[in-house]
Backbone bond lengths (Angstrom), bond angles and torsions (degrees), N, CA, C in turn:
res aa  C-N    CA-C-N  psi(-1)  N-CA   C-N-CA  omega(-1)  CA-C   N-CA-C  phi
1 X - - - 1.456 - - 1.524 109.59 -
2 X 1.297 106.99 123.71 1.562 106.62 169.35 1.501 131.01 -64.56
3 X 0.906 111.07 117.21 2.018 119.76 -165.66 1.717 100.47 -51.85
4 X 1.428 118.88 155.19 1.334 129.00 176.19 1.319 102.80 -56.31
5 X 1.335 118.86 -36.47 1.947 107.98 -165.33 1.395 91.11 -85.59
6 X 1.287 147.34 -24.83 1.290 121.19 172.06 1.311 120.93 -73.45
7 X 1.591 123.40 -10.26 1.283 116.32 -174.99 2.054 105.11 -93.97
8 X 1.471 98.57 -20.21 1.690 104.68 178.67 1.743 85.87 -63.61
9 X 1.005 125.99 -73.84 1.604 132.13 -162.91 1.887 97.56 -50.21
10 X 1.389 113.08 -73.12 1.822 82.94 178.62 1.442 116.97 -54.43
11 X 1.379 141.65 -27.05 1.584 124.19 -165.66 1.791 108.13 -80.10
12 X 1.646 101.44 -36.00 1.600 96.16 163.38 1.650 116.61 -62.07
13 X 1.407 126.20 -40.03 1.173 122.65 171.61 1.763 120.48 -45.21
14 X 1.361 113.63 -31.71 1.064 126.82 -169.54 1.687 88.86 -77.15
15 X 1.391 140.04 -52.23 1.151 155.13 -142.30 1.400 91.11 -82.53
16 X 1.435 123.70 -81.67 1.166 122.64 -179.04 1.466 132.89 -129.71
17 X 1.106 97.11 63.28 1.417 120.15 177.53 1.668 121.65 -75.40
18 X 1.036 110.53 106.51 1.638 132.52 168.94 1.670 88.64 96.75
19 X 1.323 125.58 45.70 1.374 137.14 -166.57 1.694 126.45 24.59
20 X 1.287 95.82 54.97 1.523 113.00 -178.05 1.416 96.21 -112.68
21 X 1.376 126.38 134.92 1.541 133.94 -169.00 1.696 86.56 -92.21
22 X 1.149 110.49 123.35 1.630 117.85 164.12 1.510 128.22 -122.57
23 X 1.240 116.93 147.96 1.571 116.06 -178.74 1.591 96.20 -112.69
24 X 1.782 92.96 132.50 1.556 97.06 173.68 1.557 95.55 -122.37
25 X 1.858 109.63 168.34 1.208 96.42 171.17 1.111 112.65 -110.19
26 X 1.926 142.45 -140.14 1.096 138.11 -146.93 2.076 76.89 -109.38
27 X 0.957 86.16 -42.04 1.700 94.07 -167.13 1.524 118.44 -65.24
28 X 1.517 122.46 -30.26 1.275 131.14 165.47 1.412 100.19 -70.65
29 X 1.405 133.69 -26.56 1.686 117.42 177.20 1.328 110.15 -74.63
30 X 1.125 97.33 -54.96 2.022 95.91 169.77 1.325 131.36 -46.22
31 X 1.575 109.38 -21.87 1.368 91.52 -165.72 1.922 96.58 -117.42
32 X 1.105 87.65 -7.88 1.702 97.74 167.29 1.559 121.58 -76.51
33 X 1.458 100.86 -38.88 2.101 108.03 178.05 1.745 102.90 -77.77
34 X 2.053 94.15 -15.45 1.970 85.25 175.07 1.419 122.65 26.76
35 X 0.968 119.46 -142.67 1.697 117.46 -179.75 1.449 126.92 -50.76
36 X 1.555 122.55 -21.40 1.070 109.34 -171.47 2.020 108.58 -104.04
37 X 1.218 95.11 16.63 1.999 100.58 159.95 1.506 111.50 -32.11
38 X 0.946 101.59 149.12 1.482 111.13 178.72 1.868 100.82 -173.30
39 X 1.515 119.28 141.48 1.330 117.42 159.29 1.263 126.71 -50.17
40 X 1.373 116.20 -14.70 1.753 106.80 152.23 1.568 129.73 -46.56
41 X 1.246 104.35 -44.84 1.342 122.45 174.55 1.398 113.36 -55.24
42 X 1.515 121.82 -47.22 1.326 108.03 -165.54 2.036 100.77 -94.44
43 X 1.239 107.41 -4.21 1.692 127.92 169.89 1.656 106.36 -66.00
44 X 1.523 100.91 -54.05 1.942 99.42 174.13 1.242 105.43 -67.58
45 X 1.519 130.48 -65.05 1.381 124.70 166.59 1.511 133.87 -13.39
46 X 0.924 119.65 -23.45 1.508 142.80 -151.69 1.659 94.09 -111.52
47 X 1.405 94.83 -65.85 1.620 111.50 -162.34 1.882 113.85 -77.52
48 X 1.195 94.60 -22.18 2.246 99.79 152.39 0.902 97.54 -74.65
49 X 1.615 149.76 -75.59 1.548 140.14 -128.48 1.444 100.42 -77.61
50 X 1.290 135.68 -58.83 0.955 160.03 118.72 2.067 108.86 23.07
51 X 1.143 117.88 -65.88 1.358 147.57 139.83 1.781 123.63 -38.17
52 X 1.112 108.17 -23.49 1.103 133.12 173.81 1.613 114.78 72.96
53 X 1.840 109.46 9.24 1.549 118.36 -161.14 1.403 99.56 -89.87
54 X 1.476 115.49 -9.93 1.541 115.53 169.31 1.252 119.45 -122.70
55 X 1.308 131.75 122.44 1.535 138.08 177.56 1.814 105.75 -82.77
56 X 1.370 104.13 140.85 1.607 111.80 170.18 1.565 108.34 -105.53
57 X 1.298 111.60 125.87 1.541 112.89 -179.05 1.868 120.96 -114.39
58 X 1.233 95.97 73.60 1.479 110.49 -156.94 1.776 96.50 -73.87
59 X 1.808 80.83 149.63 2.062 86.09 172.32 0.842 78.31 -159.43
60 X 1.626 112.47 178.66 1.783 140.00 -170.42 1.197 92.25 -66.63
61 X 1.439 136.89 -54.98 1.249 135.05 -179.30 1.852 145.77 -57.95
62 X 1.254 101.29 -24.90 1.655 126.09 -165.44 0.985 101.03 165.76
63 X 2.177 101.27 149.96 1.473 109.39 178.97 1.332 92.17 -106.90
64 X 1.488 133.56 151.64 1.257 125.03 164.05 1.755 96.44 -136.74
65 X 1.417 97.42 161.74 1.128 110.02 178.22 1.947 123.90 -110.90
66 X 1.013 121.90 171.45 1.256 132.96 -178.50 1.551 135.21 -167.33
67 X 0.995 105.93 126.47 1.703 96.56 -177.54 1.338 117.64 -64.77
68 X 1.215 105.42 138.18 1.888 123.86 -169.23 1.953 78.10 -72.98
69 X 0.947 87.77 150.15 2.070 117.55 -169.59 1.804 90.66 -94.37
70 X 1.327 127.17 -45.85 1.408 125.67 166.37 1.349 134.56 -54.05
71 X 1.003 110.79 -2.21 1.525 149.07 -131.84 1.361 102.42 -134.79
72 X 1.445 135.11 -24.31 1.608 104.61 -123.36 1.853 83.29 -108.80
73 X 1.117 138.53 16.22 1.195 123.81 174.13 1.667 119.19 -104.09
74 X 1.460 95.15 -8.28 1.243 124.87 -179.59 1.847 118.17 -72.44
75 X 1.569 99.12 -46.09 1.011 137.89 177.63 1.754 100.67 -69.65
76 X 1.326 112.85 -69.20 1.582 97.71 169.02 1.446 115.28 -65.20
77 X 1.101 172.87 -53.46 1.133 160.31 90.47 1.332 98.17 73.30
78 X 1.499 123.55 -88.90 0.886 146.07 175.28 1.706 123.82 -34.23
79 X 1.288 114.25 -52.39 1.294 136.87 174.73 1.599 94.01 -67.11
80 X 1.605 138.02 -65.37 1.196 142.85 -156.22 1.962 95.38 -76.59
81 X 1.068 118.33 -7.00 1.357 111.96 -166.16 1.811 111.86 -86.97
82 X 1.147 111.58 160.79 1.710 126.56 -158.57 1.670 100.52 -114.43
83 X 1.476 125.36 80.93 1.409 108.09 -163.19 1.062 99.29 -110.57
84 X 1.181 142.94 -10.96 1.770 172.25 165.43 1.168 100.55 -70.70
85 X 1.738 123.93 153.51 1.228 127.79 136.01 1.411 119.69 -89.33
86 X 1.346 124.06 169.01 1.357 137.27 -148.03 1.787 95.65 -77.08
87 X 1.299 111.06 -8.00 2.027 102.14 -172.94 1.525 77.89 -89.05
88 X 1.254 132.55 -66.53 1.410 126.91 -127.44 1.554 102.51 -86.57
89 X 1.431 134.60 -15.31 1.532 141.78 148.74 1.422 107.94 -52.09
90 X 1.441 108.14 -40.07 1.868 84.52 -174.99 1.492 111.53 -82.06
91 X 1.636 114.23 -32.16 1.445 125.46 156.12 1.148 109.24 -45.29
92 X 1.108 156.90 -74.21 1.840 138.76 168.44 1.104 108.18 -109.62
93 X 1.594 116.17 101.59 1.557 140.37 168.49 1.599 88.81 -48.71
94 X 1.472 131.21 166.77 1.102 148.51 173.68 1.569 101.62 -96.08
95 X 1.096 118.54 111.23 1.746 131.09 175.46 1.284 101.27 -28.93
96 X 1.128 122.27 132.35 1.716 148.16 168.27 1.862 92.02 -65.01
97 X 1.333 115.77 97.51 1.953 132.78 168.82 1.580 97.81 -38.62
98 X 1.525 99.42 132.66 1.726 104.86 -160.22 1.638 127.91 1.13
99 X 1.014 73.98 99.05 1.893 106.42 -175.27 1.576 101.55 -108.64
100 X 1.399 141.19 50.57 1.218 122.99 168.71 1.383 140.50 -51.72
101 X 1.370 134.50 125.41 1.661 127.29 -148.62 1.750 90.24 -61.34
102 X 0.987 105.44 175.59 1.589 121.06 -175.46 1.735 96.16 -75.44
103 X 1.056 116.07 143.35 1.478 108.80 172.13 0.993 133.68 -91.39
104 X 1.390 128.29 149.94 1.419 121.13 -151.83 1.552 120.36 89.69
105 X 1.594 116.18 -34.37 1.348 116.55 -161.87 2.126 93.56 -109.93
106 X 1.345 86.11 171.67 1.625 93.11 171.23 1.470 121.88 -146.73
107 X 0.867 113.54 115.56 1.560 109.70 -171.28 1.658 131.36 -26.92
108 X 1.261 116.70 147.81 0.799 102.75 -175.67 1.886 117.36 -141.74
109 X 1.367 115.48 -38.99 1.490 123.24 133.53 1.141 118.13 -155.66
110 X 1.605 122.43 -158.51 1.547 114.95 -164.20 1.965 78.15 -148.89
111 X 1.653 99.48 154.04 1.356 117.42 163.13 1.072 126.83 -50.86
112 X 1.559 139.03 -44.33 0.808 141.98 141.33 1.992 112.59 65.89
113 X 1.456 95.30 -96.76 1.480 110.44 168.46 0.883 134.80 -61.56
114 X 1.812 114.56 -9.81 1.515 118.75 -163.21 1.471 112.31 -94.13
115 X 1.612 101.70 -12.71 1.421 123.71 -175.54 1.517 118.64 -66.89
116 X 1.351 97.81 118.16 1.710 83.25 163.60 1.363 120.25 -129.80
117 X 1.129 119.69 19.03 1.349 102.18 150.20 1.535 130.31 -133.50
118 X 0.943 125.62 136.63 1.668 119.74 -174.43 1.641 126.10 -1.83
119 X 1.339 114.36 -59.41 1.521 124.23 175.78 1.069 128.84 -83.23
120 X 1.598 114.41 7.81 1.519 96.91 -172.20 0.933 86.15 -103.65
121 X 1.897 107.70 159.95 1.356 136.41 178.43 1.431 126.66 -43.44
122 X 1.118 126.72 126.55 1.475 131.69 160.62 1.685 123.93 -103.10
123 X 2.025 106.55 126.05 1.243 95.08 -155.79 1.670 84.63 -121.84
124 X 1.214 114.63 -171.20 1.676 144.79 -177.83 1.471 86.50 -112.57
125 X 1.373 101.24 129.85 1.309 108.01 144.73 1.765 148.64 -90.73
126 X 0.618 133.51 48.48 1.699 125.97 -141.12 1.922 102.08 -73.64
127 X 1.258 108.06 166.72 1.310 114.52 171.20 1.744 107.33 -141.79
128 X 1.303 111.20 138.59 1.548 104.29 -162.33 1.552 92.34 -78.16
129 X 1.846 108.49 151.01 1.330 155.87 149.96 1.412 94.42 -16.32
130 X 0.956 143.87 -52.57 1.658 156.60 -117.64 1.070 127.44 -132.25
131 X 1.653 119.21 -22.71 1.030 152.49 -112.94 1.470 150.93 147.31
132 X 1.876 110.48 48.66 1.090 144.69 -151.15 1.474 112.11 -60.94
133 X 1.257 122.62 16.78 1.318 156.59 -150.22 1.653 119.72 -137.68
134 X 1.258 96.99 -37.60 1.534 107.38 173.46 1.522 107.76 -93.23
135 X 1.129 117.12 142.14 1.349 150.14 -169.60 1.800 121.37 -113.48
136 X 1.355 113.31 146.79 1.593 114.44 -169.02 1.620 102.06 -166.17
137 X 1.025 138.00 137.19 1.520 133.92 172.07 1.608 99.32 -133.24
138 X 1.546 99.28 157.19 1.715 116.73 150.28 1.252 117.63 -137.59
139 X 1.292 122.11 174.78 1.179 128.27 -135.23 1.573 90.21 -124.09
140 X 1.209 131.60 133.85 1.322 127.71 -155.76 1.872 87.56 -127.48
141 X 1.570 110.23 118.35 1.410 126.75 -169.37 1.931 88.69 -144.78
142 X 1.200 85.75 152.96 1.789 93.73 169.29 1.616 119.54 -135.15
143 X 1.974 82.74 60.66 0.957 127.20 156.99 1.575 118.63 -81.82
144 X 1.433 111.17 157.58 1.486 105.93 162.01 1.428 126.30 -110.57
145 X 1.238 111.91 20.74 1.429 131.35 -167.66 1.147 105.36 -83.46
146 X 1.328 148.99 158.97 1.399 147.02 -158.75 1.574 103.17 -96.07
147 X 1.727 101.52 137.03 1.871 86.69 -166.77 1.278 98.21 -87.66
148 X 1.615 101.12 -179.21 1.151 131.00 -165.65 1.880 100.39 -113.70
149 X 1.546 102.43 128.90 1.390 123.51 -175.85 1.364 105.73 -97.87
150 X 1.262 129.55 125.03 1.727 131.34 166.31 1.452 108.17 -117.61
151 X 1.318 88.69 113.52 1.780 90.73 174.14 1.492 117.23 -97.14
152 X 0.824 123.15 152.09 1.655 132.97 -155.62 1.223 86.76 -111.16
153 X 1.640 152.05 -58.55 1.347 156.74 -88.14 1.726 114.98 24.40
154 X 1.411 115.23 -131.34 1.253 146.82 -121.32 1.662 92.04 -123.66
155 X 1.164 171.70 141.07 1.442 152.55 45.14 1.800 97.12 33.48
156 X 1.152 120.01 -84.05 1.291 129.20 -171.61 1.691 106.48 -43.28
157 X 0.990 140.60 -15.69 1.318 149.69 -131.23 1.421 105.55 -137.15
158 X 1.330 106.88 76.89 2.194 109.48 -174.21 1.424 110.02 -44.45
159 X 1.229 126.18 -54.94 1.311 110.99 -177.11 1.745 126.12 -79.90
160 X 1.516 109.91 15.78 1.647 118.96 -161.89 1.479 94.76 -74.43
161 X 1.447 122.20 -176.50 1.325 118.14 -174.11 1.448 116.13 -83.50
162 X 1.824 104.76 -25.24 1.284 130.20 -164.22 1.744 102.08 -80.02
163 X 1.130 113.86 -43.00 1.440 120.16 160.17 1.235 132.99 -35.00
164 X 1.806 107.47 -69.66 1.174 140.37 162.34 1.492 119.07 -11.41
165 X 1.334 92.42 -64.65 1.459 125.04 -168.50 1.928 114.35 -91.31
166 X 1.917 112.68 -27.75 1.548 87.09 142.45 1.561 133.09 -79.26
167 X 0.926 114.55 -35.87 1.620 133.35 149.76 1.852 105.44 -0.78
168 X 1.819 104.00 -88.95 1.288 112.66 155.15 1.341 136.43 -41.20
169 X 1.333 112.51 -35.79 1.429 125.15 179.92 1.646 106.83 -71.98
170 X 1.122 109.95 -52.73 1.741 102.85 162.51 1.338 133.87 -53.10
171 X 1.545 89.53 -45.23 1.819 95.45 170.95 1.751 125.42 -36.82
172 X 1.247 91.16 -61.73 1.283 112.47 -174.81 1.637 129.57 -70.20
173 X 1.282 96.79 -29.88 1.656 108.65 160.20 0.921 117.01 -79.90
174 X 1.371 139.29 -31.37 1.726 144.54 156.10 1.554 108.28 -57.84
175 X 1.601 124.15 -16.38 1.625 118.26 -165.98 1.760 84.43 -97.52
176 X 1.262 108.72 -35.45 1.582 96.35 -176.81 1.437 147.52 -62.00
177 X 1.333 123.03 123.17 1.329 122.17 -160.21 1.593 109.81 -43.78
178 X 1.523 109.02 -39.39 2.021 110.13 -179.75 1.358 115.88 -100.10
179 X 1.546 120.41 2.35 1.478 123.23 -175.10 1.484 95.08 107.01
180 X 1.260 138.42 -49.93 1.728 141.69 -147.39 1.280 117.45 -89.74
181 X 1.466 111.88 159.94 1.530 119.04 -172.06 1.413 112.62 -167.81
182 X 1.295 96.46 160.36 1.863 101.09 -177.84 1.542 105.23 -125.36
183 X 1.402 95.50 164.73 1.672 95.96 173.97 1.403 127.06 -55.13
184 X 1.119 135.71 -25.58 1.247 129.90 179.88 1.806 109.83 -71.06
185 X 1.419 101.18 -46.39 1.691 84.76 151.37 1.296 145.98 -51.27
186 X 1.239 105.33 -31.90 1.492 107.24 179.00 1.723 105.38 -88.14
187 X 1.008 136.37 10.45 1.396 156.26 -146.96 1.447 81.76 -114.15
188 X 2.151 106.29 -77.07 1.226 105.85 -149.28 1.815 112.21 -70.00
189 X 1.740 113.18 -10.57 1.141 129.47 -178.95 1.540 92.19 -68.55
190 X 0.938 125.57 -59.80 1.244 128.69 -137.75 1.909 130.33 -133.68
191 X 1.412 87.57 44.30 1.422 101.51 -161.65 1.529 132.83 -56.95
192 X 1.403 119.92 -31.42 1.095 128.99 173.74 1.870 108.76 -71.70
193 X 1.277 109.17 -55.13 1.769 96.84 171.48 1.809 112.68 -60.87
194 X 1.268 95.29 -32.08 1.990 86.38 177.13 1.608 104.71 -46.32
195 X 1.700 111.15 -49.56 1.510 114.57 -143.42 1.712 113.68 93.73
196 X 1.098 89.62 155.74 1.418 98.57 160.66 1.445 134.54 -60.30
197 X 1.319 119.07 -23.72 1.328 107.35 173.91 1.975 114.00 -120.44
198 X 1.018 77.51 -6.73 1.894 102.66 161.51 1.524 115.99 79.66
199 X 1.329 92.97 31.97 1.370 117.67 153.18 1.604 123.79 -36.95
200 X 1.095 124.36 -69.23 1.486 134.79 -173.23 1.762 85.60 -59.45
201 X 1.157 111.99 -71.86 1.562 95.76 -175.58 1.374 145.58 -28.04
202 X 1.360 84.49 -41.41 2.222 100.98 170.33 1.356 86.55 -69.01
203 X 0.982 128.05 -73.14 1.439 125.59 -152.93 1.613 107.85 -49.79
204 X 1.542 113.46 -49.81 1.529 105.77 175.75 1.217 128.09 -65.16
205 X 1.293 122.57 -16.07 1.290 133.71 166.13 1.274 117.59 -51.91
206 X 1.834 95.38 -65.54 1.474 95.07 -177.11 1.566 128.89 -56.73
207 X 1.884 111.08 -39.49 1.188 106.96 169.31 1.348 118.38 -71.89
208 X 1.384 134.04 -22.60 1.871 127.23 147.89 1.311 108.85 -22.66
209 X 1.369 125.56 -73.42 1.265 139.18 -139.84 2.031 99.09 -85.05
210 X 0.880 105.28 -51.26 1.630 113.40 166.93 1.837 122.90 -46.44
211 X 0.958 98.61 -49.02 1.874 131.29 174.55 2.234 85.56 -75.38
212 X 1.015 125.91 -1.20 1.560 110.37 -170.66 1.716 114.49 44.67
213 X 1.254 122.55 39.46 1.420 111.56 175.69 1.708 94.57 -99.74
214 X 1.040 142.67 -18.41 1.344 149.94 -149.14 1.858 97.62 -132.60
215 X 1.135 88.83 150.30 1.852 94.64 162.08 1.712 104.21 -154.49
216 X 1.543 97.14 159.94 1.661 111.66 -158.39 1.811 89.17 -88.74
217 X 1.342 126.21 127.48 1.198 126.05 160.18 1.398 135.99 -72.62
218 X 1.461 109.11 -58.85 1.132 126.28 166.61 1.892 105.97 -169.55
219 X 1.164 116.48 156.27 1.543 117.34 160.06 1.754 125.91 -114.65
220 X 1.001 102.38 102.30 1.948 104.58 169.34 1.330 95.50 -113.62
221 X 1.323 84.79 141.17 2.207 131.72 175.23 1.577 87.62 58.95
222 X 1.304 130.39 -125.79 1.292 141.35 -176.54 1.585 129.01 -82.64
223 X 1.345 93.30 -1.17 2.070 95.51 -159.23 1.842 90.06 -121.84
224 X 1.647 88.37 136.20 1.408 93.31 -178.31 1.793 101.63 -94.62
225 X 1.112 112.71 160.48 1.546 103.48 178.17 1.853 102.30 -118.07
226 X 1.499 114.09 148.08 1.383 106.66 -176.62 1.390 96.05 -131.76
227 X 1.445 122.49 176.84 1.258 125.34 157.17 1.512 106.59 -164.25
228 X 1.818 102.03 153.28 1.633 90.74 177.31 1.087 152.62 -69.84
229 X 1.496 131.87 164.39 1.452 116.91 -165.84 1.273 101.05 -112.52
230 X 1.428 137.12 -22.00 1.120 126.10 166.31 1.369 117.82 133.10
231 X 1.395 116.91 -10.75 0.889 133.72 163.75 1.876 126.36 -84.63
232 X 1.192 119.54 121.95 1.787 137.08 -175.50 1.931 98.60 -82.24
233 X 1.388 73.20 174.72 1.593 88.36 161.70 1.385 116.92 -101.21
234 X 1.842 118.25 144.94 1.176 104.03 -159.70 1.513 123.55 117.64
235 X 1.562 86.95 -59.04 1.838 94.84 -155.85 2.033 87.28 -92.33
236 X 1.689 103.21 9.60 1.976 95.95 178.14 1.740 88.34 -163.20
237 X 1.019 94.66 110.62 1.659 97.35 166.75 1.883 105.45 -104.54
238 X 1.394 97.12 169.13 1.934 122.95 -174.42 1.754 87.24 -47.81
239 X 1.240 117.46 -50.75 1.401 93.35 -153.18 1.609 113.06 -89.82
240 X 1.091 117.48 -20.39 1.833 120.07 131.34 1.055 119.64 -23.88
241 X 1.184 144.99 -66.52 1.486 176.04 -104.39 1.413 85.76 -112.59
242 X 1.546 101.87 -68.38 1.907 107.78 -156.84 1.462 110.05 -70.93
243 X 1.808 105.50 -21.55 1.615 108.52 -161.08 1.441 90.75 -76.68
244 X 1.078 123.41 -33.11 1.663 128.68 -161.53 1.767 106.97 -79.85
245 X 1.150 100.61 -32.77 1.925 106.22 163.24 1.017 112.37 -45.10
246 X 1.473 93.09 -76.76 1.926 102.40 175.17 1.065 133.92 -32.42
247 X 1.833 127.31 -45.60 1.232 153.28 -174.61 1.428 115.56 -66.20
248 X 1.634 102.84 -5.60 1.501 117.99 -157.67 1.596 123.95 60.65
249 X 1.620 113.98 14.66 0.983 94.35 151.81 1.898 142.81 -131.24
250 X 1.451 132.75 162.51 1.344 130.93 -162.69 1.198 113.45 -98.88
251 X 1.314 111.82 160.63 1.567 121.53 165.24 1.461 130.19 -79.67
């Protein structure tokens, strides 16, 4: 659950973020915190207005909110402030300010754990509605800039990116003298589905390794090493995956 002071710091972000005074309404908060609501949210809510650092601008029509202008250093303050220690911020990143899931798709997990070191990226995973097989990530920044959607496609789909890249991912663990490999191999295999900055790659990794087609070997200096477990696509689909959660058991 995300703590009340992280939700005061995203709803001011929403307010005045990149120092543009903004009016949101009751309905853009709801449908922006989407899944991750929690009574914290309506606890910070309470505890700005209340504070007097947030004004309520009620009509017959919608309530929207706004930061009181008397207020407004208070309000950054707040946003710039350290109320967390450094474990429990990376344990709940502060929600990326309207971040709507990709549409069509629904979440499903985030990297999170796979991370080991401070800067590397943390993404969303989603898998489409339609198509428990298809794949999509974003890039989770606490930024207010509009995120960025990467679609993987289809598993099912030979030429999709997500394909592509197990395709490569086998290659290369079969070329290896011990079975193992790191991303920059699968990079240098496979450069156009990585991307240029090798984006698709983290991301395919992680959903490899989640799906159990991949396993973590060990990591020295920056490069994680993986190798396969033996498992294809096919031979374990998502809803396998979920029944075996439930059952109490992991991959």
């Amino acid at each position: 659950m995300i703590s009340a002071s992280e939700w005061r710091k995203w709803f001011l972000q929403h307010l005045i973020g990149e120092g543009v005074n903004n009016v949101i309404t009751e309905e853009q908060i709801l449908r922006e915190a989407g899944r991750h609501y929690d009574i914290n949210l309506d606890h910070a809510l309470r505890s700005l207005k209340d504070e007097g650092i947030v004004m309520s601008l009620d009509s017959n029509r919608e309530k929207r909110f706004v930061v009181n202008y008397d207020k407004l250093d208070e309000a950054q303050e707040i946003i710039n402030s350290e109320t967390e220690s450094r474990e429990n911020r990376h344990q709940n990143p502060l929600i990326q300010p309207f971040m709507p899931e990709p549409d069509g798709y629904a979440y499903w997990f985030d990297n999170k754990n796979d991370r080991k070191f401070e800067k590397q990226n943390i993404y969303n995973i989603y898998f489409k509605k339609t198509d428990k097989m298809n794949f999509a990530a974003q890039l989770i920044t606490r930024s207010v800039s509009s995120p960025k959607t990467i679609y993987m496609g289809s598993i099912n789909e030979p030429d999709s990116y997500i394909s592509r890249l197990w395709h490569a991912t086998s290659t290369i663990a079969k070329e290896s003298t011990d079975g193992t490999f790191i991303l920059q191999k699968l990079q240098d295999k496979e450069r156009i589905a990585c991307g240029n900055n090798r984006q698709r790659g983290k991301i395919a990794l992680s959903i490899f390794r989640k799906l159990g087609y991949i396993q973590q070997v060990e990591v020295k200096g920056n490069s994680t090493r993986f190798k396969l477990s033996g498992r294809k696509p096919f031979a374990v689909t998502l809803d396998e995956i979920f029944n075996s959660k439930t059952n109490g058991n992991s991959l």
